[in-house]
N, C-alpha and C positions, 0 to 999 in steps of 0.2 A: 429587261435587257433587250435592245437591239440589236439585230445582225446586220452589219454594213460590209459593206466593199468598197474598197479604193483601188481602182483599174487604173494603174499608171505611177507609181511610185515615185514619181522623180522630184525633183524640190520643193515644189509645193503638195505635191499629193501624199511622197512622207512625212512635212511638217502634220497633215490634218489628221494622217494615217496615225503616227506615234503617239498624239496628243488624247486619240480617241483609246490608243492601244492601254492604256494607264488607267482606265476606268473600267467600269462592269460589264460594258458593252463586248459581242464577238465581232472581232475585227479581221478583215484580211485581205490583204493585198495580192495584188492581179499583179503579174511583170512577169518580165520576159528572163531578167536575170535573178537566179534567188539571194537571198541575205537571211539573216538568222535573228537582228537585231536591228531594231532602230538605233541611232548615233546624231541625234539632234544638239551641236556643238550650237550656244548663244550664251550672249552675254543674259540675257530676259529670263527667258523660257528654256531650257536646256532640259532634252529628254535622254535616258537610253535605259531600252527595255527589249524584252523578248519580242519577235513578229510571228506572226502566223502568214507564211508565205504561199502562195498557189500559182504553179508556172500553165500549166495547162485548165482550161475549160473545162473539160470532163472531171476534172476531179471534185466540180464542185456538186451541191447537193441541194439546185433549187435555189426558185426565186431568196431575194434577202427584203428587208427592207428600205433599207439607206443604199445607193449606189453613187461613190464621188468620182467624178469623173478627171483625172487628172494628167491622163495625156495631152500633147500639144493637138489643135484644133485638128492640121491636118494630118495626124493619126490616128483619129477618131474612127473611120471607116474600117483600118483594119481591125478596132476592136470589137467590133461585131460579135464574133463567137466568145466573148464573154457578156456584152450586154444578153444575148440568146440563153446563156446559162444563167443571169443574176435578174434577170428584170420579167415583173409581171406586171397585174394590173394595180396591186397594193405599191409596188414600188417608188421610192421618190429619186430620182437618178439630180443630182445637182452636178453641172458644170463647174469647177474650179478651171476655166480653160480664158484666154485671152479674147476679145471680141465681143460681140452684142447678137452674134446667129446661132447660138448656142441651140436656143430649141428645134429652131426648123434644122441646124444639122443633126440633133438626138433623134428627133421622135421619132424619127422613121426607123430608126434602130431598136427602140427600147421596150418593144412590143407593148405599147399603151399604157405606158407609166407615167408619170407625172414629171416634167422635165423644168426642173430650178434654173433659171438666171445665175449663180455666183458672181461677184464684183472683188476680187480677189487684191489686199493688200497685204502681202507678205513678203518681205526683201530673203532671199533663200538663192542658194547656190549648190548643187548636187558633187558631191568630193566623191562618192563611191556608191554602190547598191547597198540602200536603207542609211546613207551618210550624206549629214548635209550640214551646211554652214548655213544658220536664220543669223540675219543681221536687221531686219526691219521689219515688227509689228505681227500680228499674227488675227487679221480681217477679214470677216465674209459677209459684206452686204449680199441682203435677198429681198427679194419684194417682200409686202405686210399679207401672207395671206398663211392656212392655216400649217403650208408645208414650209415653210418660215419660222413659225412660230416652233413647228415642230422639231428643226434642225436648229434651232437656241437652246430648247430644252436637250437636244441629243449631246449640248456641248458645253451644258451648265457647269460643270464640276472639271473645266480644264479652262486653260490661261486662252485659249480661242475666242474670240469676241464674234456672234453673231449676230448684225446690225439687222434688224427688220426693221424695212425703210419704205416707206408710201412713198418716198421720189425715187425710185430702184431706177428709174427710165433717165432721171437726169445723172444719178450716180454711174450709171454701166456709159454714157456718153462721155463722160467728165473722161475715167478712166481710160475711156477707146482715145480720147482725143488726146490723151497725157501718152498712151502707147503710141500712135500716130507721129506724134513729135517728137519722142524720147526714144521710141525703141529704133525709129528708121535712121535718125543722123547719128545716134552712138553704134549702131552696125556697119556704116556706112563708115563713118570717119574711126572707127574702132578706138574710141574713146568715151569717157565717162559721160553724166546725165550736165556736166558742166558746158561741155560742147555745144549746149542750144545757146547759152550767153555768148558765144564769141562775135567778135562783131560782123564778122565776114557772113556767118549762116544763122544770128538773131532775125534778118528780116524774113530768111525761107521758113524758120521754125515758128514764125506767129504767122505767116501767110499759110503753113499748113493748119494751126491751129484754128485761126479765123473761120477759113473752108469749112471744116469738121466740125463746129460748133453752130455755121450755117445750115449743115448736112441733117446734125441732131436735133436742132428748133423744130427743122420742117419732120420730122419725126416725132415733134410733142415733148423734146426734154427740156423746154425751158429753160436754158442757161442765159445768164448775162453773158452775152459775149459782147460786153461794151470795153474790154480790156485785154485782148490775147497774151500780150507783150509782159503786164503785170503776172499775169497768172505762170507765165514758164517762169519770168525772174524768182515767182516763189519756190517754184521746185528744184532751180538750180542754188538759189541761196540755200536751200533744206539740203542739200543732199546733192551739192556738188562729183561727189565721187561717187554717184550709185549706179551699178552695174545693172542693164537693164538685161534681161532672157535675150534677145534677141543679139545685143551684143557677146553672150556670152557661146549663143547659136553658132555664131559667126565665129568666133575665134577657135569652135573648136569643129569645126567645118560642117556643123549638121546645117536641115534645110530650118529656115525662117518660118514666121508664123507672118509674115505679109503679108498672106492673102484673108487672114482673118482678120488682120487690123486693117491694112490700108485697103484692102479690098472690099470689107465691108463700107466705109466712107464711097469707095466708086458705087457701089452698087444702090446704095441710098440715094446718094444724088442721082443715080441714071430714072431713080423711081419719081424723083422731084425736079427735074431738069435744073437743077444745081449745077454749075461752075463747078470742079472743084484742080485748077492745073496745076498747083505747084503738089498735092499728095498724089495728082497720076502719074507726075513726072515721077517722086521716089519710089511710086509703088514698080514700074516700071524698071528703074534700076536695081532696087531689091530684086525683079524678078527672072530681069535676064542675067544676074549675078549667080543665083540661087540655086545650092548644089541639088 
């Protein structure tokens, strides 16, 4: 039996939370508000089970071994005084969080733990503490190494798919470039993932895509980017109506995760003297918008 912790409850940190909560393993969840039950509403995978909840730090009782890390990127910092309680040198802390900086923002937090990449597909919407609406898939690519292997095996006996993937570098860009162009014009125009096809902002949504995928090659992730323009058409043909996090940021007036997605893209190209104007320009807008 493993002891894991999930520092962050909110729709994707409850789906992994509830899924893990249903097997042999001790589970418990960090948040600031408490709940008593998981309430995982999907058509798929549909949970609901007892939680083991902990609002405060001190109550816990020492390192764990599993640490999921499920708050938004720039929350991270304030969770400090619970990686301080959960993390040692056995630890494996995985980011469930959006972006490709996940370790250089962990490590310095996690007192010499072992700090996971996650590559997060799960379509999820948070209705209430430990209540959530999953409407798409339930995915965690990790790199191929043995704390990989090790979180497949922590998730063998539940409906979670852990991909251990030797391209981890081209999957975590794929998705940063799919957040890049989906999460900024559906926040922006606060409409669905259909908004990149329209024809007025099809050319800005492949000239952001193009950039980012120039940004990620010089990075080592190998994508074809011989077709930007196909690749969004697939994802709004999939899934016209999908609400992305940050649209849903937006609507409900918290701050954006910007500067993990489009920020990350600036900050890569400033490493590779990369172009990248039409994602400074939204990162930009996203930023002086941004409550």
């Amino acid at each position: 039996m493993a002891r894991v912790a999930v520092v962050g409850a909110g729709s994707i940190g409850a789906c992994f939370a509830a899924h893990l909560s249903v097997t042999d393993h001790d589970v418990v969840a960090c948040v600031r508000r408490p709940f008593d039950n998981y309430v995982i509403e999907s058509r798929t995978t549909p949970v609901r089970a007892p939680a083991s909840v902990v609002t405060d730090p001190g109550d816990l009782d020492g390192p764990v071994d599993w640490v999921l890390v499920g708050v938004k990127a720039h929350q991270t910092r304030d969770a400090a005084p619970w990686f301080d309680a959960l993390c040692g040198p056995e630890t494996v802390v995985v980011a469930l969080q959006n972006g490709v900086e996940a370790i250089e923002r962990l490590t310095p937090l996690v007192h010499d733990a072992e700090v996971v990449q996650g590559v997060v597909y799960c379509g999820a919407e948070l209705l209430g503490p430990g209540h959530v609406l999953h409407t798409t898939r339930n995915l965690l690519i990790v790199p191929d190494t043995p704390a990989g292997e090790g979180l497949r095996a922590l998730y063998e006996d539940t409906p979670v798919e852990i991909a251990v993937d030797r391209n981890h570098l081209r999957k975590a860009w794929l998705k940063l470039s799919t957040n890049v162009v989906g999460n900024g014009l559906t926040a922006l125009t606060r409409r669905p993932l259909g908004v990149m096809a329209d024809p007025a902002l099809f050319p800005v949504a492949t000239a952001m895509m193009a950039e980012t995928w120039a940004v990620a090659n010089a990075e080592g992730a190998k994508i074809d980017a011989s077709d930007p323009g196909g690749y969004i058409r697939a994802i709004t043909d999939g899934n016209p109506d999908g609400r992305t996090s940050m649209l849903m940021d937006t609507e409900a007036g918290r701050r954006t995760e910007h500067d993990a997605i489009h920020g990350a893209v600036l900050r890569a190209s400033e490493r590779h003297g990369i172009p990248v104007p039409t994602v400074r320009a939204i990162y930009a807008i996203l930023d002086t918008r941004d409550v």
